[in-house]
C-alpha positions, 0 to 999 in steps of 0.5 A, spaced: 844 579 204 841 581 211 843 588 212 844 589 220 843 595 223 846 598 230 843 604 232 849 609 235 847 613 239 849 615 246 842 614 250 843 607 247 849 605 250 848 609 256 841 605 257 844 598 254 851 599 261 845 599 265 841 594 263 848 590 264 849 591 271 847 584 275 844 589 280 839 592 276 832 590 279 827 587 275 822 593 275 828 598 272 830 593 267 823 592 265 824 600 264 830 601 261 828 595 256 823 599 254 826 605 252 831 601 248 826 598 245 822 606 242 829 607 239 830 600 236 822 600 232 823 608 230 830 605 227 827 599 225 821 603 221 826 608 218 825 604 211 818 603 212 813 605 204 810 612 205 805 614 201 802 621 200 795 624 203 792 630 203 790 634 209 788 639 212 792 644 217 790 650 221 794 654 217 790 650 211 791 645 206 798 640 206 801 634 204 803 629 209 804 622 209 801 616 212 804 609 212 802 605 206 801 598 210 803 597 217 807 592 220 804 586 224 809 586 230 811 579 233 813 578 239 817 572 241 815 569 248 816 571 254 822 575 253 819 579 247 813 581 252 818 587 254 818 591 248 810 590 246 808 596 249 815 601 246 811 599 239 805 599 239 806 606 243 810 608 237 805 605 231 799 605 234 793 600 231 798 594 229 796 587 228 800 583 234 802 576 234 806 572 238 810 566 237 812 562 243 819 559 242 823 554 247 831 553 247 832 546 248 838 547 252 842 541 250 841 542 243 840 549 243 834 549 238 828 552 239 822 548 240 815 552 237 809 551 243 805 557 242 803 561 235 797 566 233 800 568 227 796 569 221 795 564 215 796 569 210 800 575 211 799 578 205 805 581 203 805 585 209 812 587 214 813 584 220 818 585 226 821 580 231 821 583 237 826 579 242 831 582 246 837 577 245 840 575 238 844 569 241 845 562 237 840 565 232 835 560 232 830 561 235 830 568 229 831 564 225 825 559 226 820 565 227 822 568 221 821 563 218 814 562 220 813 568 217 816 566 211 811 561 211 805 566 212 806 570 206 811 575 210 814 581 206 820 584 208 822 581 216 826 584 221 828 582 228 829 587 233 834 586 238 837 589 243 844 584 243 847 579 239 852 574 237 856 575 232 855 567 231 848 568 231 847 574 226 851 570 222 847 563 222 841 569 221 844 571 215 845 563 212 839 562 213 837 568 208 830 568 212 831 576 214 831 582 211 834 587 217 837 586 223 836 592 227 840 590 235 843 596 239 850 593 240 853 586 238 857 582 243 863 579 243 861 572 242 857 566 245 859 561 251 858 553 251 852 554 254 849 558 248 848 565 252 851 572 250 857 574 253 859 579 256 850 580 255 846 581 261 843 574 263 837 572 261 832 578 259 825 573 261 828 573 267 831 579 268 824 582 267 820 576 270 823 573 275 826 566 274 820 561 271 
């Protein structure tokens, strides 16, 4: 069963009613995004294995703890661009790889075109970083790349999602964890998220 967690938090819905607003430009939605998104991979990591290890500290010796193994972080093109820097400033020296996924407006799905993922993961954790949760496939399609690469526990990261979408996430049985700052009402019948924020490539970018 895929646990999902919204984080809440006042900054969270005061930075989420910003990037909302159609007026937002797009260098202060790139920020806004990025705020978010140091909150999000911090509640994402909350469950991360420690394991204990001896240091020093100017008063003398201690017990601290350090990461077991680290993450690989996947951002999903283009959209998951806006959220890289939020994690990598919080855990330092991860492995990124990224997946390039497509929607094909007719049919929704997402179409691959871009992947660096590794061959064998090794058992190691990984988190999807993509700012909408929205018809869920392209989640979908990246954890199950993940899968197939050996992954351990996966989690998507997002800003907003659909309910249809974290219900199709949770029928394939490919995630671990949905970690999302709030969850919308629903999708129209172009597959966007309403009332959502648009298209966060866009938003960010500018259109293709």
């Amino acid at each position: 069963m895929t646990e999902v967690h919204v984080v809440d938090n006042a900054l969270v819905a005061e930075r989420v009613t910003r990037l909302r607003y159609s007026s937002t430009p797009n260098h202060e939605f790139r920020r806004l995004l990025s705020d978010l998104s140091s909150v999000l991979v911090y509640e994402a990591m909350r469950r991360a294995p420690l394991v204990p290890v001896d240091i020093t500290t100017p008063m003398g010796p201690a017990t601290g703890m350090r990461f077991e193994r680290l993450p690989v972080v996947v951002p999903v093109l283009r959209a998951g661009l806006g959220m890289l820097d939020a994690a990598l400033d919080l855990l330092g020296d991860v492995q990124v790889a990224f997946v390039g996924l497509r929607r094909n407006e007719s049919t929704l799905e997402a179409r691959e075109y871009a992947s660096t993922l590794p061959e064998d993961l090794d058992g190691r954790d990984a988190l999807i970083l993509d700012p909408m949760l929205a018809t869920g496939g392209s989640f979908v399609h990246a954890c199950e790349l993940l899968r197939d690469a050996g992954a351990g526990r996966v989690t998507a990261v997002c800003v907003l999602a659909a309910p249809e979408g974290i219900e199709r996430v949770r029928d394939a049985g490919v995630a671990d964890a949905i970690c999302v700052a709030a969850v919308d009402e629903s999708l129209d019948s172009n597959g966007f998220i309403l009332p959502g924020l648009g298209d966060a490539g866009d938003r960010q970018f500018g259109p293709p």
